[in-house]
C-alpha angles and dihedrals in degrees: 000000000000084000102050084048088051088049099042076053098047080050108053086052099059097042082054094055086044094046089225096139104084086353105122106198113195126200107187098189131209126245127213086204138316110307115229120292093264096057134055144211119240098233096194136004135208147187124205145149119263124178089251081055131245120018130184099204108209109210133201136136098352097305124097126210106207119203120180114230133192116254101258089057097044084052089051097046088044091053093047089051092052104030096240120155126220119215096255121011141279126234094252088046090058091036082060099040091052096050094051085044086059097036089258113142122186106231109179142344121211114211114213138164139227131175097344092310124106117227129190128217104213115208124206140175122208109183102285092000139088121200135172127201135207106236145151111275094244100053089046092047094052091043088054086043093050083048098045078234123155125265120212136205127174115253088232085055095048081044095054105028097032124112138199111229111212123195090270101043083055099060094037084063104060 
């Protein structure tokens, strides 16, 4: 019990040098052309503190996919949306800085989920070559983040996960 106490305080610390508590980062991403009818383009991302921790907010058409998130990704993602810099950098930093040092370039991530996991399809370009990769939700959204690269849901998932935020579940959220 000691332990979780010395950890919610260590946490509150660094959410406080981050600015994550009551800080809304937004990521509007660009959009090569409208996806097919059954999916959907994430029009604005957030991260914010809830009282279950971390949380990424997928938003689009009104409705918002929440997916909790560990603190050392909320603080990547957080970093890609503003713009901040750490003192050393991140893993998705150096995941981005290694794919534009070899001509790679993120161009979508399709957001799915299975039993009761979300998953993220990473999609990456490499000169005359596509390739997606299998990877957590959370790495594939701050890489398509770090590229300004489009993140997809199925219409069927924003139907069934989303969620309409009301005036009161907003504020419950920072």
């Amino acid at each position: 019990m000691k332990h979780l106490g010395r950890l919610m305080q260590m946490w509150l610390v660094f959410s406080v040098v981050i600015g994550l508590p009551g800080a809304v980062s937004r990521a509007q991403t660009e959009s090569p052309g409208p996806p097919p009818s059954s999916q959907v383009t994430i029009s604005d991302v957030q991260v914010r503190l809830s009282d279950h921790g971390p949380v990424v907010l997928l938003k689009a058409e009104g409705k918002t996919i929440p997916i909790f998130v560990d603190m050392t990704v909320a603080s990547s993602i957080y970093g890609a949306l503003t713009g901040e810099k750490m003192p050393r950098p991140m893993s998705h930093d150096l995941m981005h800085s290694i794919l534009e040092a070899f001509g790679g370039k993120v161009t979508q991530t399709v957001i799915t989920l299975k039993g009761g996991t979300y998953y993220g399809a990473l999609t990456v370009a490499f000169k005359d070559q596509v390739k997606v990769f299998d990877s957590r939700s959370s790495d594939s959204i701050a890489l398509a983040i770090h590229f300004k690269a489009p993140i997809i849901v199925s219409r069927e998932l924003l139907d069934s996960a989303g969620k309409v935020l009301t005036p009161e579940t907003k504020a419950q959220t920072l």
